[in-house]
N, C-alpha and C positions, 0 to 999 in steps of 0.2 A: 504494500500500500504506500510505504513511504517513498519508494522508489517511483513509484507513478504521478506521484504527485510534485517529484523533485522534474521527471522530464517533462511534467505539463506546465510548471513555471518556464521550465527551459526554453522552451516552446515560444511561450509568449513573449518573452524575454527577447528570443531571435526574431519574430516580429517582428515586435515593436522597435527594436533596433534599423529591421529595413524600412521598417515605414517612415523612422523620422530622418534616416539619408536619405528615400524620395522626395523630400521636400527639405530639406538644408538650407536653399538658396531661397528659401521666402520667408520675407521679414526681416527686419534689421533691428538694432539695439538704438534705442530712443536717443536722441541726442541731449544735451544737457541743457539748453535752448528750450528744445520742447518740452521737456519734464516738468522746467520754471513754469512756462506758459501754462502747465495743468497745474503745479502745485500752487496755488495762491489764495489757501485757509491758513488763516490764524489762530491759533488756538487758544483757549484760556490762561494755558501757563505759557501763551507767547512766544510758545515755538512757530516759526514762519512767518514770524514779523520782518518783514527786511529793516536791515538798517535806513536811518531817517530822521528829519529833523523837522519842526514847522512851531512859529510862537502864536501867539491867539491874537497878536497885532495884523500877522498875514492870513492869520484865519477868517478873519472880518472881512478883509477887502475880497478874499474870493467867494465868502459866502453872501454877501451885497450881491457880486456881480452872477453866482453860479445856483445860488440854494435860496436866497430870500423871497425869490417870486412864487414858491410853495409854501417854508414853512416860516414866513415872516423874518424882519430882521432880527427879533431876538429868541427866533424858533418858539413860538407862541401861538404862530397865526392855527386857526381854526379851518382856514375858508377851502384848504385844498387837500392838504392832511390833517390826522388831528395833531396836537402838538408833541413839541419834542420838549421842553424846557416846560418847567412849573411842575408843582405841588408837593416838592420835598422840601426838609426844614433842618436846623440845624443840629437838631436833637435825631433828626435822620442821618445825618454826617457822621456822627459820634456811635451811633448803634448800629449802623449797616443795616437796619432794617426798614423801609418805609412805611410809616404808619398810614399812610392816607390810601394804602392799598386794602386793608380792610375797611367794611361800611360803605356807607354812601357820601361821608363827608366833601371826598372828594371823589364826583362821580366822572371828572372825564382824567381819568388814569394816561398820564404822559409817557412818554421815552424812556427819559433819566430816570422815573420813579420804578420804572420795572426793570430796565437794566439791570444785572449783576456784574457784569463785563467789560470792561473798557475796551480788552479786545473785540467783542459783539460790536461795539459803533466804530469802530477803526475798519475790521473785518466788512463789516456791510456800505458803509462810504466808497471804500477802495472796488466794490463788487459792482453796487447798483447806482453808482449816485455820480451826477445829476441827472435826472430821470431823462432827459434829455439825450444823453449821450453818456449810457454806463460804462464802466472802467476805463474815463479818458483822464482822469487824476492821475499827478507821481504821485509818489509817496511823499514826498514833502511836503503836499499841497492837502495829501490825507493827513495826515500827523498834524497841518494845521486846523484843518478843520473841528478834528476831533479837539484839539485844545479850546477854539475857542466856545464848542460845546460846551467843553467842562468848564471853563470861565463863566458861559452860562448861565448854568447852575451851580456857581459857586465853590464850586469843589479845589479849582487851582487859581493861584492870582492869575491881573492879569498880564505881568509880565513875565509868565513862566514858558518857558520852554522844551515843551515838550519832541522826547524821544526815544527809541529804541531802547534807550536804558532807564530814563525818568517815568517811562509809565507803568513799570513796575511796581514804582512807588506810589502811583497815581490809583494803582488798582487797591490798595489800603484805603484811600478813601471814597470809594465810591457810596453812593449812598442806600443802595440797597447790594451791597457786595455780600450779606448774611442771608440773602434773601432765596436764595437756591435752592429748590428741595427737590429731592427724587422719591419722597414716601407721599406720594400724591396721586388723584386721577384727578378726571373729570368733573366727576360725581361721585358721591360716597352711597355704600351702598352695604347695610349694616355696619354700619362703622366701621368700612376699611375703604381703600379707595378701590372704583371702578375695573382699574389697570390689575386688580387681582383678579375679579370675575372668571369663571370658566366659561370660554365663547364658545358659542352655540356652532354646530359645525353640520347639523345635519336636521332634517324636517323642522327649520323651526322656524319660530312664527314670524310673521312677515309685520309690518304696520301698514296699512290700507287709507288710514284717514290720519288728515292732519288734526292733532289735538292742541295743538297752539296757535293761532294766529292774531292779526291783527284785528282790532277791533271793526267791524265795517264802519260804524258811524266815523271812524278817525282813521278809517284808510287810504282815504287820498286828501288829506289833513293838509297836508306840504305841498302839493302838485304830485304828479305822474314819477313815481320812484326809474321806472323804467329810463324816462326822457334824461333825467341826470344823471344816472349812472355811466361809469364807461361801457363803451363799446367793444371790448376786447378782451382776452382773459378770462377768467372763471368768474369774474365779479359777474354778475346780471341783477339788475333790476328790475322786479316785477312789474308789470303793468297796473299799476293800483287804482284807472280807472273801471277796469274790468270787475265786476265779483269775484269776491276769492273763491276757489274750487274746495270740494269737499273730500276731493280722494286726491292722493300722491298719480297714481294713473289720468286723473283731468288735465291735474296742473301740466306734467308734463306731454301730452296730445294738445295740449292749449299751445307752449312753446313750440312745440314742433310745427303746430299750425303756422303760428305768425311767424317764424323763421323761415318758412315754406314761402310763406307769400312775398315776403321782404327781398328773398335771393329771385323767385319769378319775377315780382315788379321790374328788378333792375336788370337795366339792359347789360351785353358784354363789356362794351366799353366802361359805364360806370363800372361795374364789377373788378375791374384792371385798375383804373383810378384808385379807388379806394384800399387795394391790394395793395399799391403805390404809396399810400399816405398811409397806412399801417407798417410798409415795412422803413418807413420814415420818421415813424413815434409823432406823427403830427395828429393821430387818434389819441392821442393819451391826453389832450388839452380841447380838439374839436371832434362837432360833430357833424352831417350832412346838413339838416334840419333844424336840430335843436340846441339852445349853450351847455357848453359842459362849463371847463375851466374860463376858456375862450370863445368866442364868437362861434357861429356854424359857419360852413360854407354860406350858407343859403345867405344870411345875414352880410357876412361880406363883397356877394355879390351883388346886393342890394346897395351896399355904402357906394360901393365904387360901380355904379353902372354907368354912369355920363364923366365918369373921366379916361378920358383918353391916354392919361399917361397912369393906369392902375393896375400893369403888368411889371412895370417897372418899379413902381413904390412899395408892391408886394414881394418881390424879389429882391429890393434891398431891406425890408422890415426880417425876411427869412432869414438872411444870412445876417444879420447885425443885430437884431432884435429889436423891441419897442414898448413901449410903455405909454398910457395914459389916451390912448386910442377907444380902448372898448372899457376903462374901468381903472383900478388901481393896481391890477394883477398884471407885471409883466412880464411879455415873452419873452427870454434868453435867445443868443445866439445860436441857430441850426448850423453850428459849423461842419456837421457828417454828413450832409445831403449834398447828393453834387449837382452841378450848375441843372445839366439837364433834365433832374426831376422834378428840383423848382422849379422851371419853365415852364415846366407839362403839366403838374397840379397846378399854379397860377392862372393857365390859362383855360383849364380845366373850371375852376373856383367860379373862374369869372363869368363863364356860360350860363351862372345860374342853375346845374342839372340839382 
């Protein structure tokens, strides 16, 4: 027996040995170039931080010109995220832990207050941000930014300078840096959490009807949830002029409906447009019809229909950006779009479709 079992490894062994000289020649060893380009998390104890440097003096002048038209000059604003600065306190500094995360006290829970990480806002700057045009930051312009965050909120003067090696120290003072816990779920459920539950893996029961909603008398309270939501993404906004459905099976035949009809109405060409301005992040601010953050299309080519020179005002407002045209929210520089697609949407915009 032992003997059969020794030639039937052998066996495979010879194999497998031919099979991976048939293919030898494919594939190559990653370069160190490219491994950077994939490796670029940060982690809590700050391993994959690159070296860097930035003061909360240069932090300001890029967050004016690159982050204030979302989340305000002193990362407060409301109107586009919700904020990033407010509602910790100095007895939050001292404890690391944020009181105003328990209760309703304080009911719109910021940034800073649920951070635990200083790498977390370093890490996510360097990744996603300016929503505009993500990971076009150095590092020295992240390193400022994250400073003048935590000037902020208080946490660092503000002629500190932070780096590489200073915000080690920095992560001592965060203000909910105690605040971390892994003996948590979702929901508790006989007094333990959730995440211990044993999941149902087979015949079980389904939910058919929604048991929460909105109230109808207060469901379209605000306006049409749908019309100001974004268009892109997993966010969607419900239509809250419709009545709400009674089964998870309506709601979604209802979307599928109107998703149906919206890609029918539009023609090929619009269809290409909008493909255009989506892979341009100019959906992240407008819409065809309705205001998001920005003006719609439709509205813009309203403004500019009897001027003659509003192909070219539009294409220097894209690439240079503008302020105080449609409101107080201004639009940053499109500097990743090239000449020819501003063209094409511009002239596109202006047809009114």
């Amino acid at each position: 027996m032992f003997r059969r079992i020794n030639f039937f490894v052998f066996t495979i062994l010879i194999a497998s040995s031919a099979y991976a000289k048939t293919y030898i020649s494919i594939g190559r060893t990653a370069t160190a170039q490219e491994i950077t380009a994939w490796d670029i998390d940060v982690r809590p104890d700050f391993k994959g931080l690159p070296i860097g440097s930035g003061s909360v003096e240069a932090g300001e002048v890029i967050w004016e010109s690159k982050c204030a038209s979302c989340h305000g000059t002193f990362g407060e604003s409301n109107e586009v995220f919700t904020p990033l600065i407010g509602g910790t306190t100095e007895a939050d500094l001292l404890s690391g832990r944020v009181a105003g995360l328990v209760g309703s006290r304080q009911p719109q829970k910021t940034t800073i207050m649920k951070v635990s990480t200083v790498s977390t806002l370093w890490d996510y700057i360097y990744r996603a941000m300016p929503w505009t045009a993500p990971k076009s930051l150095s590092h020295d312009e992240v390193f400022s930014l994250t400073a003048y965050l935590l000037n902020l909120a208080r946490i660092i003067p503000a002629d500190f300078i932070l780096t590489n090696e200073s915000i080690i120290e920095v992560q001592k003072l965060m203000p909910n840096r105690n605040g971390m816990s892994l003996k948590h779920g979702l929901r508790t459920v006989n007094g333990k959490p959730d995440i211990n539950s044993v999941a149902c893996m087979r015949n079980c029961k389904t939910l058919n009807k929604i048991t929460s909603m909105y109230p109808e008398s207060a469901r379209n309270s605000h306006g049409n949830i749908k019309e100001q939501n974004r268009t892109f993404g997993a966010v969607r906004g419900v239509d809250t002029s419709l009545l709400a459905t009674n089964t998870l099976e309506e709601s979604l035949a209802r979307q599928k409906l109107i998703n149906l009809s919206e890609l029918t109405n539009n023609g090929s060409v619009e269809l290409n447009m909008l493909n255009l301005a989506k892979k341009n992040n100019c959906l992240s601010c407008h819409n065809t019809k309705n205001k998001l953050i920005g003006p719609s299309f439709y509205d813009i080519a309203i403004k500019y229909k009897s001027d003659k020179g509003a192909n070219i005002t539009l294409l220097k407002k894209i690439k240079e950006g503008t302020s105080g045209t449609w409101g107080e929210i201004a639009m940053p520089p499109q500097t990743t779009i090239s000449e020819a697609d501003a063209t094409e949407l511009v002239n596109w915009i202006l047809k009114g479709n």
